[in-house]
Phi, psi and omega in degrees: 000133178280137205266169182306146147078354170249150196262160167312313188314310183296346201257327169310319198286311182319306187315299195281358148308314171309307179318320193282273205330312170297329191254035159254323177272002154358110169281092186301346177283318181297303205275330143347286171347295185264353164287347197265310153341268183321296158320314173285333188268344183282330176294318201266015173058025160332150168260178165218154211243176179188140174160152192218184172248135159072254207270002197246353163251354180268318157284026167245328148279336178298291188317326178299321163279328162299275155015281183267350163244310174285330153333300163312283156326210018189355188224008163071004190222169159222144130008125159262047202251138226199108162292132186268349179291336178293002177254038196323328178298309185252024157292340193265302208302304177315301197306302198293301180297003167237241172173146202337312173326310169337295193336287191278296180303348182262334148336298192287335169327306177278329197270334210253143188238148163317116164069049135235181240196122193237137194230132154246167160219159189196153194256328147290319162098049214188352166285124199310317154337325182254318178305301202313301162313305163328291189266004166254323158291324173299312189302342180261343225054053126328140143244152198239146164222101198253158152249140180213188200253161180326304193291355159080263181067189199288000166294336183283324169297327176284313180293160182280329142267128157254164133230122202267094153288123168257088171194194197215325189276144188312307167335286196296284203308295121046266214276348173286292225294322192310323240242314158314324181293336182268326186281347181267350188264288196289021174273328204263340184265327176280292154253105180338323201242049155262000000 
């Protein structure tokens, strides 16, 4: 919302001041981590599982694609990786015959085996659908990964990783975890010693 008395311009400038300031504060030891992760599950023919709710299932597919194709490319091997938001069919079918909570955990049920690796980002860290996914991959030997937003919420008790945008706004927070998902593709395009 535009405050009284600011021009667009100052709320652009601001937005994007803000914008820095958050992806400046990244916790770069965490996200090292989960490139460490990721490295490992690619020697090890891992599968890695992805998925989100709203503008967090559109970066998901997005990661799912970096991954499995430039990620990949760049490493002579691929990527074993499946945005679980790409299945509209049978994301409706679980929601309507179960329920919405469902969506994802019944999924990872056909797909996932001990200790492959499942990543969310959620900007409240509190959505049922994923604690529900979650907490049914930690009970199988998953490693879990959420990225999330300030306000934290119950994934950070669950996963095995966190990584903490420190903001609230949807956007902002958004647009760091997309900028986390690129720093994990383009850790594998870039730098050689990942």
């Amino acid at each position: 919302m535009k405050k009284e008395n600011t021009s667009t311009g100052d709320w652009i400038t601001e937005y994007l001041e803000r914008q820095q300031q958050t992806l400046a504060a990244l916790p770069t030891e965490q996200i090292s981590e989960v490139i460490e992760l990721l490295r490992v599950a690619h020697q090890e023919n891992r599968q890695v599982f992805i998925f989100g709710n709203g503008g967090s299932a559109c970066n998901a597919s997005h990661f799912a694609t970096d991954l499995g194709k430039g990620s990949s490319d760049a490493l002579g091997k691929r990527f074993r990786v499946l945005s679980l938001n790409d299945n509209t069919g049978w994301m409706t079918a679980i929601g309507n015959d179960y329920d919405y909570k469902d969506i994802f955990r019944r999924q990872l049920e056909n797909y996932a085996n001990p200790g492959d690796v499942v990543i969310t980002a959620s900007v409240s860290g509190s959505s049922p659908n994923l604690l529900e996914a979650f907490t049914w991959a930690k009970g199988k030997g998953l490693k879990t990964v959420a990225l999330i937003g300030a306000k934290r919420g119950s994934l950070i008790d669950i996963a095995d990783h966190t990584i903490v945008v420190e903001d609230t706004h949807y956007g902002r927070v958004e647009d760091a975890h997309m900028t986390i998902y690129h720093l994990l593709c383009y850790a594998f395009m870039d730098f050689s010693q990942a």
